[in-house]
C-alpha positions in Angstrom: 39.1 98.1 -27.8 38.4 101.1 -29.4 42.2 101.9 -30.5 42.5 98.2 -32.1 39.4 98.8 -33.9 40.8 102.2 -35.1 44.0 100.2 -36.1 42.0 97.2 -37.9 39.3 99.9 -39.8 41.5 103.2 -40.8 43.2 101.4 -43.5 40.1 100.6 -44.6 38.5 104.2 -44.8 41.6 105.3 -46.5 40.6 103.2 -49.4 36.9 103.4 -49.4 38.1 107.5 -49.3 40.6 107.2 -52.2 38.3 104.9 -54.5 34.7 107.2 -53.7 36.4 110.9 -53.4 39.6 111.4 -54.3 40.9 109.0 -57.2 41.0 112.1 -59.4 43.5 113.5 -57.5 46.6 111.5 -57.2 48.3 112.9 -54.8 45.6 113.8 -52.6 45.2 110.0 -53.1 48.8 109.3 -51.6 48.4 111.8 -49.1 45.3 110.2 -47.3 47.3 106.5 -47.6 49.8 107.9 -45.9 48.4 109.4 -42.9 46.4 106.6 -42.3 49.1 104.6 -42.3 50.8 106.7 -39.6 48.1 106.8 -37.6 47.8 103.2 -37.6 51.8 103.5 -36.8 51.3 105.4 -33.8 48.3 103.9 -32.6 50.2 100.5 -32.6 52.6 102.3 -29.8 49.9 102.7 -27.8 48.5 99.5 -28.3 51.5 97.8 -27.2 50.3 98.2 -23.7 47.8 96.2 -23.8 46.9 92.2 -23.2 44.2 89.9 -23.8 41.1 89.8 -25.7 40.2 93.5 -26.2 36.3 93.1 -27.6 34.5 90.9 -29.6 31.2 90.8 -31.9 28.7 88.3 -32.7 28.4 87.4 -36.0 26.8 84.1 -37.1 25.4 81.6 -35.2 24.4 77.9 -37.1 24.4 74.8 -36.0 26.1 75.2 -32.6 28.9 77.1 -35.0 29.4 81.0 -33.3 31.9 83.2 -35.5 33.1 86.4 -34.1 34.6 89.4 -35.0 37.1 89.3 -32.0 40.5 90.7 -31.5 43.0 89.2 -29.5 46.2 91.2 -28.0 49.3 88.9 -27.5 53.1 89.1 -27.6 53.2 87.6 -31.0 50.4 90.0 -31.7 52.7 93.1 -30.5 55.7 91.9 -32.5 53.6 91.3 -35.7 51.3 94.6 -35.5 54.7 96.7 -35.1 56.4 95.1 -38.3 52.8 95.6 -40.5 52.1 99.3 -39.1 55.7 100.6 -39.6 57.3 99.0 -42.7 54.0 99.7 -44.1 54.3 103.4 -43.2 57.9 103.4 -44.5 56.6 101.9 -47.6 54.0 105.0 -47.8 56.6 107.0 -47.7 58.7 105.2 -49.6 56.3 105.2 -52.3 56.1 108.8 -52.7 59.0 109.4 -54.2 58.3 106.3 -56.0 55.5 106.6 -57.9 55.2 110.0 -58.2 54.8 109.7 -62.0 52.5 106.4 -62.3 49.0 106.8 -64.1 47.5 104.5 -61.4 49.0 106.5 -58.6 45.2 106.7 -56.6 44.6 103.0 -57.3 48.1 101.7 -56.0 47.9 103.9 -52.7 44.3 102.6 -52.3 45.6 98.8 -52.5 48.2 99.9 -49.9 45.5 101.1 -47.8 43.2 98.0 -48.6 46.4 95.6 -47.8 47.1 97.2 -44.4 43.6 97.0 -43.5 43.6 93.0 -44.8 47.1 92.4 -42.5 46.4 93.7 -39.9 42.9 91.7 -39.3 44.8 88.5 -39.8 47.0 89.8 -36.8 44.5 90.6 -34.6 42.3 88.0 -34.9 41.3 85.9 -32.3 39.8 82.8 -34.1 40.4 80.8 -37.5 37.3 81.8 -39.0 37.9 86.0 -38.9 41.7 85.1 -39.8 40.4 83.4 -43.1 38.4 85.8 -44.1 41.2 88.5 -43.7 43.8 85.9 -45.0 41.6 85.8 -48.5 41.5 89.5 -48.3 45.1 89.7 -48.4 45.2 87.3 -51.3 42.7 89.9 -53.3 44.9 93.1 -52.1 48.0 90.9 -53.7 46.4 90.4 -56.9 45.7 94.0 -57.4 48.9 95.1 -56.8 51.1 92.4 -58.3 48.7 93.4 -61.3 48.8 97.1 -61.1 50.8 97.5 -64.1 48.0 95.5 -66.0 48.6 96.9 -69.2 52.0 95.0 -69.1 51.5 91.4 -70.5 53.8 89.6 -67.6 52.1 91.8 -64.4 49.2 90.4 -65.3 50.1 87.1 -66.1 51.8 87.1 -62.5 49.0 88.7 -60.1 46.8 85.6 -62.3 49.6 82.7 -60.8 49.8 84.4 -57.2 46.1 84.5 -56.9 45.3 81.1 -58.2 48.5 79.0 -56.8 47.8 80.3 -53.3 44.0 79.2 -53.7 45.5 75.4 -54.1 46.7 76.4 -50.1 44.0 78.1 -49.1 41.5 74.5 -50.0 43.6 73.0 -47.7 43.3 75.7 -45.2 39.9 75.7 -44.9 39.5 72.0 -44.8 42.3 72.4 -41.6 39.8 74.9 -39.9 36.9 72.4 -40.7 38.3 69.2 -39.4 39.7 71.3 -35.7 36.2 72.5 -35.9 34.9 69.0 -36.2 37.6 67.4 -33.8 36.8 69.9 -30.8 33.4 72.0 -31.7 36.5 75.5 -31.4 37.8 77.7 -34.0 39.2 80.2 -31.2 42.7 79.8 -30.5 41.6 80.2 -26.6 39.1 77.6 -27.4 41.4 75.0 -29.4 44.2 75.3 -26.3 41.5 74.3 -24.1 39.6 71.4 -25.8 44.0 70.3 -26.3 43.9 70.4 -22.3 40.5 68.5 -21.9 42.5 65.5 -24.4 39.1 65.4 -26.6 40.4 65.0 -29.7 42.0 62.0 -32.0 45.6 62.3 -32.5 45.6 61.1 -36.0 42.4 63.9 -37.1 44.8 66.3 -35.2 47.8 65.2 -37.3 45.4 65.6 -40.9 44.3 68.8 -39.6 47.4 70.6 -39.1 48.6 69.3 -42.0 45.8 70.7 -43.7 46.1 74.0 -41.9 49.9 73.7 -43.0 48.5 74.1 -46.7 47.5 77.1 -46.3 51.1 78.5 -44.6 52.3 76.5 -47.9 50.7 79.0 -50.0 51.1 82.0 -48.5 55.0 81.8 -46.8 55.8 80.5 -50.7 56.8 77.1 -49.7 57.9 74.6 -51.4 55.9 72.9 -53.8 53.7 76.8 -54.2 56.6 79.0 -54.4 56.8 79.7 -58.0 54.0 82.4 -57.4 56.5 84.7 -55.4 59.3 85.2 -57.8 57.0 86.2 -60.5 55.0 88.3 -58.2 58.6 90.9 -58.8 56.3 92.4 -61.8 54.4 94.8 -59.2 55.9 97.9 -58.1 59.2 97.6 -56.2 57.9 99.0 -52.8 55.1 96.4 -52.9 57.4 93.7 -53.1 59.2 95.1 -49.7 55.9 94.9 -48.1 54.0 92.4 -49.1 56.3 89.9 -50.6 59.2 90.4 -47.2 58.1 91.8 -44.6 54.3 91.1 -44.0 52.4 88.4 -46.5 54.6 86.0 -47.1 55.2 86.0 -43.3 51.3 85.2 -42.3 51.7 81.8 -42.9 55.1 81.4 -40.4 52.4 83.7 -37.8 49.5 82.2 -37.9 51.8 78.5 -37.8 53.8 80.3 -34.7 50.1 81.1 -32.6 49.0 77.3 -32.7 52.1 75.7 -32.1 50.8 74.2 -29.0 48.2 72.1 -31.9 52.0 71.8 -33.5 53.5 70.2 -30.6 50.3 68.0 -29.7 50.6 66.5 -33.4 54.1 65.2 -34.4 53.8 64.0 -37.7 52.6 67.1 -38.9 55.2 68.5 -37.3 57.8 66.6 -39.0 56.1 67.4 -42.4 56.5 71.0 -41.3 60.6 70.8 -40.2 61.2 69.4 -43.6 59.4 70.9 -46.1 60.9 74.6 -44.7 64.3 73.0 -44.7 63.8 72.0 -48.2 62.6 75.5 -49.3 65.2 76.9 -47.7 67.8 75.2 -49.6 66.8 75.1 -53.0 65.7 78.5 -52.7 69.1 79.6 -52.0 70.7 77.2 -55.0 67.9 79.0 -57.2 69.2 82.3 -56.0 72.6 82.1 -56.8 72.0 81.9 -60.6 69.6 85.0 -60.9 70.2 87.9 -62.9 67.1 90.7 -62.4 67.9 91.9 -58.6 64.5 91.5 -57.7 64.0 87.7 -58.1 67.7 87.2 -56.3 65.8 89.2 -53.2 62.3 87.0 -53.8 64.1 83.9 -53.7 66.5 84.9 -51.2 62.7 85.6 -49.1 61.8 82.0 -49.9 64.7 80.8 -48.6 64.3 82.9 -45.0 60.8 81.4 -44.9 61.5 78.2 -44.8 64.6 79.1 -42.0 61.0 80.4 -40.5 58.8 77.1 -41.3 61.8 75.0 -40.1 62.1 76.4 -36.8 58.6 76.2 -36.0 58.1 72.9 -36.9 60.3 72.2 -34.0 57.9 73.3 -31.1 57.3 70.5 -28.7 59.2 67.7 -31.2 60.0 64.8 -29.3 63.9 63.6 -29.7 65.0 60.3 -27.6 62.2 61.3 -25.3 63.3 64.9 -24.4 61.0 67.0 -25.3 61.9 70.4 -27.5 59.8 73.3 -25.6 57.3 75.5 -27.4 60.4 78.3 -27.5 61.5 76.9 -31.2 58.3 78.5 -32.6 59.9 81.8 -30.8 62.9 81.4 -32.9 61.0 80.9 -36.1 58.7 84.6 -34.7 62.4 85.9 -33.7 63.5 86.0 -37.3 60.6 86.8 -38.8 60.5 89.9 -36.8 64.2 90.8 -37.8 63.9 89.2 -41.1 61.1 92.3 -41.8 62.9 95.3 -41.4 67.0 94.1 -42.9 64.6 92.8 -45.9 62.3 95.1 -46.7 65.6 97.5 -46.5 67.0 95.4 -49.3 63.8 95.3 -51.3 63.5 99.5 -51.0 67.2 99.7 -51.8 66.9 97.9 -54.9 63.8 99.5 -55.8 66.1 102.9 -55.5 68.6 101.3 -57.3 66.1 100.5 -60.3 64.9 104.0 -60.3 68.3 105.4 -60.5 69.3 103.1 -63.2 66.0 104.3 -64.7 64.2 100.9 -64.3 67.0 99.0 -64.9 66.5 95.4 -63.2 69.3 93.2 -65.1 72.6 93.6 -62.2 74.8 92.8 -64.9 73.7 96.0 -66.7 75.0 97.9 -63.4 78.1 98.2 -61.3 80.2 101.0 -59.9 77.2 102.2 -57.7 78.7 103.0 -54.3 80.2 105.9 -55.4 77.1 107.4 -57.1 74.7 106.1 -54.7 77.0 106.0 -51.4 74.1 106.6 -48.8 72.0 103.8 -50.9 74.6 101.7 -51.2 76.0 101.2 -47.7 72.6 100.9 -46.4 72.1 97.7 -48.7 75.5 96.5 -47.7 74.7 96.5 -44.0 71.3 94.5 -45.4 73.6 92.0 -46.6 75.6 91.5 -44.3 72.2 91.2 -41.5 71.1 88.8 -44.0 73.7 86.9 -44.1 74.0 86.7 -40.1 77.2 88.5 -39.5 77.7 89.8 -36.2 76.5 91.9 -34.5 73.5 92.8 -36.9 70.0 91.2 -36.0 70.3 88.6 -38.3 73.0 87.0 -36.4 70.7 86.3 -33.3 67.8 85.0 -35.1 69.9 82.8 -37.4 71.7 81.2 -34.3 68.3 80.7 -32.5 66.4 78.9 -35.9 69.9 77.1 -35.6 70.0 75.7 -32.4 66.1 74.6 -32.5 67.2 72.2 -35.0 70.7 71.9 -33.5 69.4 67.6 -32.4 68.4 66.7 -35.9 71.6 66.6 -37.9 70.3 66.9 -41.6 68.3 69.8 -40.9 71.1 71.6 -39.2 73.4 70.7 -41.8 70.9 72.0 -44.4 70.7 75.1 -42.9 74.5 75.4 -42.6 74.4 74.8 -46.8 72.0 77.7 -47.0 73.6 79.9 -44.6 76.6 79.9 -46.9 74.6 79.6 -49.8 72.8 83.0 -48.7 75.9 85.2 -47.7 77.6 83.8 -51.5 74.5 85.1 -53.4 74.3 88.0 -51.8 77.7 88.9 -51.6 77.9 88.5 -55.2 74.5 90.6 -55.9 76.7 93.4 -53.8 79.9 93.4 -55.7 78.5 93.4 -59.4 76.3 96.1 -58.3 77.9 98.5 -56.2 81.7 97.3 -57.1 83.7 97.7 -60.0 82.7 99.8 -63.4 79.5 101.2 -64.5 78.3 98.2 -67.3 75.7 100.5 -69.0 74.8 103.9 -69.8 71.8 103.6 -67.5 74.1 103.1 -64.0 76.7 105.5 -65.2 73.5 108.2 -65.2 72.6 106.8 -61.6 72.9 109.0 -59.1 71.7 109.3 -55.3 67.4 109.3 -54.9 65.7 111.8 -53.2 65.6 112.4 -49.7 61.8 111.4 -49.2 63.2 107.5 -50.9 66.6 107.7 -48.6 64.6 108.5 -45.1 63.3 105.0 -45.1 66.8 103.1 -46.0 68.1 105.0 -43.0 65.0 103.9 -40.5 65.1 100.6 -41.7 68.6 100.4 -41.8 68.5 100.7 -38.1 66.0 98.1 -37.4 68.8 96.0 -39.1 70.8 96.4 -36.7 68.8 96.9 -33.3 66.4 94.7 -33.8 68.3 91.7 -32.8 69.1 93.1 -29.3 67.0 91.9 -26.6 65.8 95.5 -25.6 64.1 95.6 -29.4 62.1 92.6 -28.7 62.0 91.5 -25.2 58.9 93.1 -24.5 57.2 90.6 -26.8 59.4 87.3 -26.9 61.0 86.1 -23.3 64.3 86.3 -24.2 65.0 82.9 -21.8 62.8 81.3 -24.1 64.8 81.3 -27.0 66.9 78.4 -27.9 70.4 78.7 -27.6 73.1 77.1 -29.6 75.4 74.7 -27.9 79.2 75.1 -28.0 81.2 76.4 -31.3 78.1 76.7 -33.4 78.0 80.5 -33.5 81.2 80.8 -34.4 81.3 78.2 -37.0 78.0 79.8 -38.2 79.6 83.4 -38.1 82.8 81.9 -40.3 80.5 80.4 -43.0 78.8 83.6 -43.3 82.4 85.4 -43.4 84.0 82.4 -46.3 80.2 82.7 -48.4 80.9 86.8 -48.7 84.7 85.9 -49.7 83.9 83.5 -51.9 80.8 85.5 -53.7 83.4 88.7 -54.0 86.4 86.5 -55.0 84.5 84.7 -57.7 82.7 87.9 -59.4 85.4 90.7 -58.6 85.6 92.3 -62.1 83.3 89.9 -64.1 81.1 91.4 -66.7 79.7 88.1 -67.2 78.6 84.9 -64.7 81.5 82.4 -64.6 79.2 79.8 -62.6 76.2 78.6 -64.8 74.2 76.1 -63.9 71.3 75.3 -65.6 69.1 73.8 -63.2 69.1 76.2 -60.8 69.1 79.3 -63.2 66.2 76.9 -64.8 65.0 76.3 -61.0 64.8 72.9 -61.2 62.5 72.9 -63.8 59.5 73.1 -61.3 57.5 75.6 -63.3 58.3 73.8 -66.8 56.5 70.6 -64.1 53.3 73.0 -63.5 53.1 73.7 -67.4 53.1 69.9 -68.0 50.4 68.6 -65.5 48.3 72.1 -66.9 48.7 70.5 -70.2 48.2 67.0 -69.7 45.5 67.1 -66.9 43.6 70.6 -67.2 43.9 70.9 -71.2 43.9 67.3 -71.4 40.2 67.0 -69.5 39.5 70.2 -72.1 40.1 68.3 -75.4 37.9 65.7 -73.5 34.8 67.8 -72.7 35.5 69.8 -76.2 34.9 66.2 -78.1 32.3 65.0 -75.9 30.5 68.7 -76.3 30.8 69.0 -80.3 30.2 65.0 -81.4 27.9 63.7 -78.6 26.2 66.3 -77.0 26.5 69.3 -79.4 26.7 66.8 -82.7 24.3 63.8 -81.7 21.7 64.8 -79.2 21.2 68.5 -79.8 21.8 68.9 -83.4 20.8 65.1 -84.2 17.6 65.5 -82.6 17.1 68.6 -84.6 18.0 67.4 -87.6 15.8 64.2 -87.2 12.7 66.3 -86.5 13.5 68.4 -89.4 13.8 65.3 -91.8 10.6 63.8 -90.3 8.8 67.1 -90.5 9.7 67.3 -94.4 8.6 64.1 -95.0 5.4 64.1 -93.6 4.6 67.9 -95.0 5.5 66.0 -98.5 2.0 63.8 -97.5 0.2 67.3 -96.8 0.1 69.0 -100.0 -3.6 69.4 -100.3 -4.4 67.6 -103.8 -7.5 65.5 -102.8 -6.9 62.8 -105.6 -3.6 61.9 -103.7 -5.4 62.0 -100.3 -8.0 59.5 -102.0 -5.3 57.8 -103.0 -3.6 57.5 -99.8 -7.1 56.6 -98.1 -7.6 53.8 -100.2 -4.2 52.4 -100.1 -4.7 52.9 -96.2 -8.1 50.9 -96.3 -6.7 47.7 -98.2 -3.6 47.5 -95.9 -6.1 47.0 -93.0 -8.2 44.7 -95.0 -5.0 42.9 -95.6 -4.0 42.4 -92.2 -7.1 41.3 -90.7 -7.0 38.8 -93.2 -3.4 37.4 -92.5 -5.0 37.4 -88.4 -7.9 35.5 -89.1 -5.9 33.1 -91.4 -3.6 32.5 -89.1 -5.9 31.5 -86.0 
């Protein structure tokens, strides 16, 4: 108890210390970040050990409602904590060399810090209600460092989008939480699997709920329709886009879906919704990928794309086809790849952040080229990324692929989709690798590059080895029952391993010596228009209802009521001071005139009777 506690709250200190004592000292700053984040490291390896619920706290009780601060110790759990605590140490690290020279050096270690501590109570939570809160938490640490260049027009416009698109998810998560709460009186995962046992629940609530609760995965896992945060989220610092936006964030929505995939497999049409909207991201995340120029967005896209492999594969626990009955091990597929997913992608994201500090900022991969020999250890590194990525054998990606594979490997349009985008993915980043690192320097910037230090290349090498380990069962058997894995039937590994093989031959074949793209096609270098769709219903629906209430404001409210009201006292005011002028013949006057009026009118009464 007390070791997952240390885990959860460190991080925490570490930015409560950075923020109160040492933010005038940079790398004091850095230095406390990072050995938090080590300790967290190691204390995770302890942690490992254990099982179970491992404490708990009571926090609010209303209404028959009890919410707890409670962590919960499972093999998901294990596999998640591992990925947070170490790619976020090698981030640390990374980020020494780094940001060595940023002005807001103390204020980005301290979001690190503030991050970790946010992650890392979403994976130990043992209820909805404490993953929320953290889950929100995480959505704050995003926006401050997406935004930590703030000064820069586009940072800020970005950490804006991330915050407020993933809000749309996060409605729809909480109303998820609500109606489960509402369905079964639980918002403990122990307590949901129960009330699922005891049958006391309406299948169709069930079906809304998770769909809601699917909102908020939506959001946060950047699927499709709330993607467009992610690739514009590239604006923060390089090493925050390894950790947040590929290893750890973006893959709390595929965690929290893969511990309540027993509500998954109790609700079918929400899992059909689920199977189809990753599939969809998956693929026309990859067609948006292969028209990118800035090496950053080819890597966020190339993330959204992996997620939905993720969202896919989940969506396939307990789905029911010609009455057999899929088992709860596709959600271990969809876990399986996110774990492997973590380390062969935050490599690429840390070895294009050294690439874009060797090429002195330089994001534009047609501005590079002829890297492998000034950057060799760099270089090869991100090559065996790629080729993880792109599920070669015998890297870790091969695995996981051919396990998302065969969960869908009875529905033939989802398996077909993901054949697409396994090709799609080893094309785009084939051709990513040989305009980079292939050919001749493009501009004066990579013909400067040269190797980063040995405090950035430390990291590549670590990671680099998770890469290609983390696929063998000794790397993750302790958490995920290997026999639990789904299997693909017959030739499908090989056929999967040659598209991989024909995708990298075709991306190297087709850009070999280019200087310039000779594939352009608009709607997916425009990615399908979906963000020019956002601007529209902004402008007809939220500026629209603005021009409404701005017209109803300034001529009925502002113009008639308010200032007409004013404006009628005013005039009745003047007139009747015009009576008050204090010249007694005109008030004799006006008495008189009064007196014969009455006169009159009683005489029209009684004339009248």
């Amino acid at each position: 108890m007390t070791t997952a506690f240390i885990i959860l709250l460190l991080p925490l200190l570490a930015a409560t210390t950075i923020l109160l004592v040492t933010r005038t000292r940079p790398d004091v700053s850095a230095y406390v970040s990072v050995i938090s984040a080590a300790v967290c490291f190691l204390l995770t390896i302890v942690l490992l050990g254990d099982n179970g619920s491992v404490g708990s706290f009571a926090w609010l009780n209303v209404g028959g409602l009890e919410l707890k601060i409670a962590l919960e110790i499972t093999g998901l759990t294990k596999g998640m904590i591992l990925v947070v605590t170490l790619v976020g140490l090698l981030v640390h690290i990374f980020s020494l060399g780094y940001m060595k020279d940023d002005a807001g050096k103390a204020r980005y270690f301290a979001g690190l810090s503030l991050f970790m501590f946010s992650m890392t109570g979403i994976v130990l939570a043992d209820n909805f209600a404490m993953m929320f809160i953290f889950w929100e938490l995480v959505g704050v640490s995003s926006y401050l460092l997406i935004g930590h260049w703030f000064r820069k027009n586009s940072a800020a416009e970005a950490s804006k989008k991330a915050f407020l698109v993933n809000r749309i998810g996060d409605f729809g998560f909480m109303a998820g939480i609500l109606l489960l709460w509402g369905a079964t009186g639980e918002i403990s995962f122990s307590g949901l699997g129960q009330a699922l046992d005891r049958e006391t629940f309406d299948s169709t609530l069930l079906n809304w709920a998770m769909v809601c609760i699917f909102c908020g995965a939506v959001g946060k896992s950047a699927q499709v329709p709330l993607h467009v945060w992610l690739p514009d989220a590239m604006e923060g610092p390089t090493p925050v886009s390894a950790l947040i936006h590929a290893a750890t964030m973006v893959a709390a929505g595929v965690f929290m879906l893969a511990k309540v995939t027993f509500l998954i497999a109790a609700a079918p049409v929400a899992a059909s919704v689920i199977q189809h909207v990753g599939a969809l991201t998956a693929l026309v995340a990859a067609l948006m990928a292969t028209q990118q120029s800035d090496i950053k967005k080819i890597l966020a896209y190339s993330t959204l794309s992996q997620l939905g492999y993720m969202v896919m594969a989940v969506g396939f626990s307990g789905f029911v086809y010609s009455g057999e009955v899929i088992g709860v091990s596709a959600s271990n597929a969809g876990f399986f790849h996110l774990y492997t997913h973590a380390f062969f992608k935050a490599l690429l994201f840390l070895g294009a952040g050294a690439v874009i500090y060797a090429c002195h900022h330089e994001q534009d991969i047609w501005k590079m080229g002829g890297l492998l020999r000034l950057m060799p250890v760099t270089a090869i590194t991100f090559l065996i990324g790629t080729a993880a990525l792109a599920g070669l054998p015998p890297l870790s990606g091969f695995w996981s692929k051919d396990a998302v594979m065969a969960a869908a490997q009875n529905n033939t349009l989802l398996l077909v989709v993901g054949a697409i985008t396994a090709f799609l993915t080893a094309f785009y980043m084939s051709r990513l690798c040989t305009i980079v690192f292939f050919g001749k320097s493009r501009s004066v910037a990579a013909r400067e590059a040269s190797e980063v230090p040995l405090v950035m290349r430390v990291p590549l090498i670590i990671l680099t080895l998770g890469a290609v380990l983390a696929g063998f069962k000794f790397a993750y058997g302790w958490f995920i029952n290997p026999a639990e894995l789904p299997h693909p039937e017959g030739a499908l590994p090989l056929v999967l391993s040659v598209i991989g093989v024909a995708g990298i031959v075709a991306g190297y074949v087709i850009y070999s010596g280019r200087d310039k793209d000779p594939i352009r096609v608009k709607a997916f270098a425009r990615k399908f228009y979906i963000d020019e769709a956002y601007h529209l219903l902004v402008r007809v629906f939220q500026d629209g209802l603005a021009y409404v209430a701005k017209v109803v404001d300034q001529l009925l409210i502002d113009g008639l009521i308010v200032r007409g009201s004013a404006r009628f006292t005013s005039g009745m005011g003047s007139l009747l001071r015009g009576l008050q002028g204090g010249n007694l013949q005109s008030h004799a006057f006006l008495f008189g005139l009064g007196v014969i009026i009455i006169i009159y009118l009683i005489t029209i009464t009684i004339t009248s009777r």
